[in-house]
C-alpha positions as CSV (number, residue, x, y, z in Angstrom):
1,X,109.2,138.5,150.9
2,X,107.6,134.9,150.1
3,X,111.0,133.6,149.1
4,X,112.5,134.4,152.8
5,X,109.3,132.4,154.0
6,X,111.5,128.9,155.4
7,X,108.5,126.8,154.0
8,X,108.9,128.0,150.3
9,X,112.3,127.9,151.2
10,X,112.1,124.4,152.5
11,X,110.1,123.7,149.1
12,X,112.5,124.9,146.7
13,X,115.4,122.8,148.3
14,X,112.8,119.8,148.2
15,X,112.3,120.9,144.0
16,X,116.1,120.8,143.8
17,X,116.9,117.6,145.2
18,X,114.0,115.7,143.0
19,X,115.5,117.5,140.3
20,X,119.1,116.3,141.1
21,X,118.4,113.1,141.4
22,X,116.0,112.9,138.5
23,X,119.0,114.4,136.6
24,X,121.4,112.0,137.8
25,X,119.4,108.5,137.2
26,X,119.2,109.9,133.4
27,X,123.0,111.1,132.9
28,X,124.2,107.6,134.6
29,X,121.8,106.0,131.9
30,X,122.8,107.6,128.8
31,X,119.7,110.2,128.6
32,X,117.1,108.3,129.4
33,X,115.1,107.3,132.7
34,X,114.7,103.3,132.7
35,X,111.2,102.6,133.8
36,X,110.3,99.4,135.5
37,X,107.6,97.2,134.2
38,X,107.1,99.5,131.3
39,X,107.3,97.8,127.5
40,X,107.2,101.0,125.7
41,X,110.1,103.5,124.6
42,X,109.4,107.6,124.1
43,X,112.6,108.8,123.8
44,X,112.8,109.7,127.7
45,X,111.8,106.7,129.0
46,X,112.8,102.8,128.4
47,X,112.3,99.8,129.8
48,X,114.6,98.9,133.1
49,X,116.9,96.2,132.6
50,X,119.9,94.6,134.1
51,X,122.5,97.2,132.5
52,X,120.7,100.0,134.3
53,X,122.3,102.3,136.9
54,X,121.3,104.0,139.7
55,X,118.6,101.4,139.6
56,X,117.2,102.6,142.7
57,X,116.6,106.3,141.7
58,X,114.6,105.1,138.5
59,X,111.3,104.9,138.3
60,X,110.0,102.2,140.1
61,X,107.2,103.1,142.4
62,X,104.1,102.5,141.1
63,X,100.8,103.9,141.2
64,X,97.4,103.6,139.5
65,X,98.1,104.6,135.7
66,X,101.8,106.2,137.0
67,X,105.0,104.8,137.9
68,X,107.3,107.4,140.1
69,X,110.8,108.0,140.9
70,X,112.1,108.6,144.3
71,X,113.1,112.7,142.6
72,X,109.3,112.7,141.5
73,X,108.4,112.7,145.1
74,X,110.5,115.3,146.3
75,X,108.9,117.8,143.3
76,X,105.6,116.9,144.0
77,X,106.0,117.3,147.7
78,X,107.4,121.1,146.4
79,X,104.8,121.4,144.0
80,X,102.6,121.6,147.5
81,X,104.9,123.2,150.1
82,X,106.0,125.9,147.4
83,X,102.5,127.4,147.0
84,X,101.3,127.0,150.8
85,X,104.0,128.8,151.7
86,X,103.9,131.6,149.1
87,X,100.0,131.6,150.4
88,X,100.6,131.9,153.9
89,X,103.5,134.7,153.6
90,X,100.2,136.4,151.6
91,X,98.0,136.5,154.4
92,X,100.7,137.3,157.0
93,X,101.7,140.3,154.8
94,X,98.5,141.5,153.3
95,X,96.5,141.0,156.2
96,X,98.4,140.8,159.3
97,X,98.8,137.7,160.4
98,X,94.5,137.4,160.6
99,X,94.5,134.0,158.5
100,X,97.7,132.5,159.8
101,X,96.7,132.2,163.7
């Protein structure tokens, strides 16, 4: 019943399109996602350049000890929504609705 929930739901289209576009910035660049600022090379990531595609869906946000791609947002906003959701559908369903009011 949690995956009719519209807030898991709503998470696993967020997971899909973070995943897409994730997907897509490392097809368009030859199997690997450029990384701005970044000097080293793991066989996943190298460094962003000026022969790099889908610039803008690379990973260029940066963070303390991170840099983020505009895909890695939309799974980590899943990675929250996902499990709230499947939580409350819990306690609508187990309890009747008691700790979703």
């Amino acid at each position: 019943a949690w995956l009719l929930n519209p807030v898991v739901a709503t998470g696993l289209w967020l997971a899909v399109i973070g995943a897409g576009l994730n997907y897509s910035a490392i097809m368009a660049n030859g199997g690997a996602m450029p990384v701005q600022g970044q000097k080293y090379r793991d066989g996943i990531h190298v460094p962003m350049n000026g022969q790099t595609k889908l610039s803008w869906l690379c990973d260029w946000i940066h963070l303390p000890n991170r840099v983020l791609s505009p895909g890695d947002l939309f799974l980590y906003a899943a990675m929250g929504i996902v499990p709230f959701g499947m939580l409350w559908s819990y306690g609508r369903d187990n309890f009747g609705g008691a700790l979703c009011r």
